[in-house]
C-alpha positions in Angstrom: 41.0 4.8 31.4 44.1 2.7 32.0 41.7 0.0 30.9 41.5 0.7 27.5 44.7 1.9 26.8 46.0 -2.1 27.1 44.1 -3.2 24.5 44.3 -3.5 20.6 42.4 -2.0 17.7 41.4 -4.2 14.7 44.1 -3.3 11.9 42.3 -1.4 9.1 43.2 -3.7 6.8 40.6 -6.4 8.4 38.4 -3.3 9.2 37.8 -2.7 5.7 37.3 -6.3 4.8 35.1 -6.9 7.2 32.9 -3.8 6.3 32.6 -5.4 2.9 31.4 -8.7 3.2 29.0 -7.4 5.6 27.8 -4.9 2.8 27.5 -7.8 0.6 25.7 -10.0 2.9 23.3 -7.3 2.8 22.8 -6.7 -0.4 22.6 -10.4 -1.0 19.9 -10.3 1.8 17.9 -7.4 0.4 18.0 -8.6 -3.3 16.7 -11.9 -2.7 13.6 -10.5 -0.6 13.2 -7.8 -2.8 12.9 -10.8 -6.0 11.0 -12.4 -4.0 8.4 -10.0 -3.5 8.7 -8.7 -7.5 7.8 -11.9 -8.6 4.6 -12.2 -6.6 3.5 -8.8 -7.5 3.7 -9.9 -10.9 1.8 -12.8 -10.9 -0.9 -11.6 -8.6 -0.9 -8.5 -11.1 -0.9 -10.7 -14.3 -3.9 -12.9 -13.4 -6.0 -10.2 -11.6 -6.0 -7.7 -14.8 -5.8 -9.7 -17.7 -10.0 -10.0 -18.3 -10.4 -6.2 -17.0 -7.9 -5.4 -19.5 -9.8 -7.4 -22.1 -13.2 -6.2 -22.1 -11.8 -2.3 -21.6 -10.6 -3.0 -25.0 -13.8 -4.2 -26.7 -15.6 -1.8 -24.9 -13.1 1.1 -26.4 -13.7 -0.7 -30.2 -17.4 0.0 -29.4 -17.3 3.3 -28.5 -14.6 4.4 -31.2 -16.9 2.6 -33.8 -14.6 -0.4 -34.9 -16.1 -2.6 -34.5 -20.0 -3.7 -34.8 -22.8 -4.3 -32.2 -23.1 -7.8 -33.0 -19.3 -8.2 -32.8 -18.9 -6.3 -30.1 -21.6 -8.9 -28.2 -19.9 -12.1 -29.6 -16.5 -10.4 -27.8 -18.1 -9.7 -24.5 -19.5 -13.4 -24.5 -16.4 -14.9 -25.3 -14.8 -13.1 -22.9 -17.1 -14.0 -20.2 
């Protein structure tokens, strides 16, 4: 016990400063993997639904009559 009773305690002044750069580092941490991970989500997102997307919409037309058969196969073969 006598041990312990020598010794200093960090001021709270440099306790509290320290607590806050290290709650910044984290964040800094977190928001940069977290961007990271956004931004391929979007892309893989963006390339893999765009046709799907596409030809649920003609296919929609078709069935909501607005547009005619013979559009509605030029469409799908552009689209293709």
């Amino acid at each position: 016990m006598k041990l312990f009773q020598s010794r200093r305690a960090v001021s709270p002044l440099v306790a509290t400063v320290l607590l806050i750069v290290f709650a910044l580092v984290l964040g800094v941490v977190v928001m940069s993997v977290g961007g990271d991970y956004l931004t391929l989500e979007d892309s893989a997102k963006k390339d893999s639904t765009s046709a799907i997307d596409l030809s649920q919409v003609i296919d929609s037309c078709k069935d909501k009559g607005a547009i005619t058969e013979e559009q509605y196969e030029a469409l799908k073969v552009k689209i293709s």
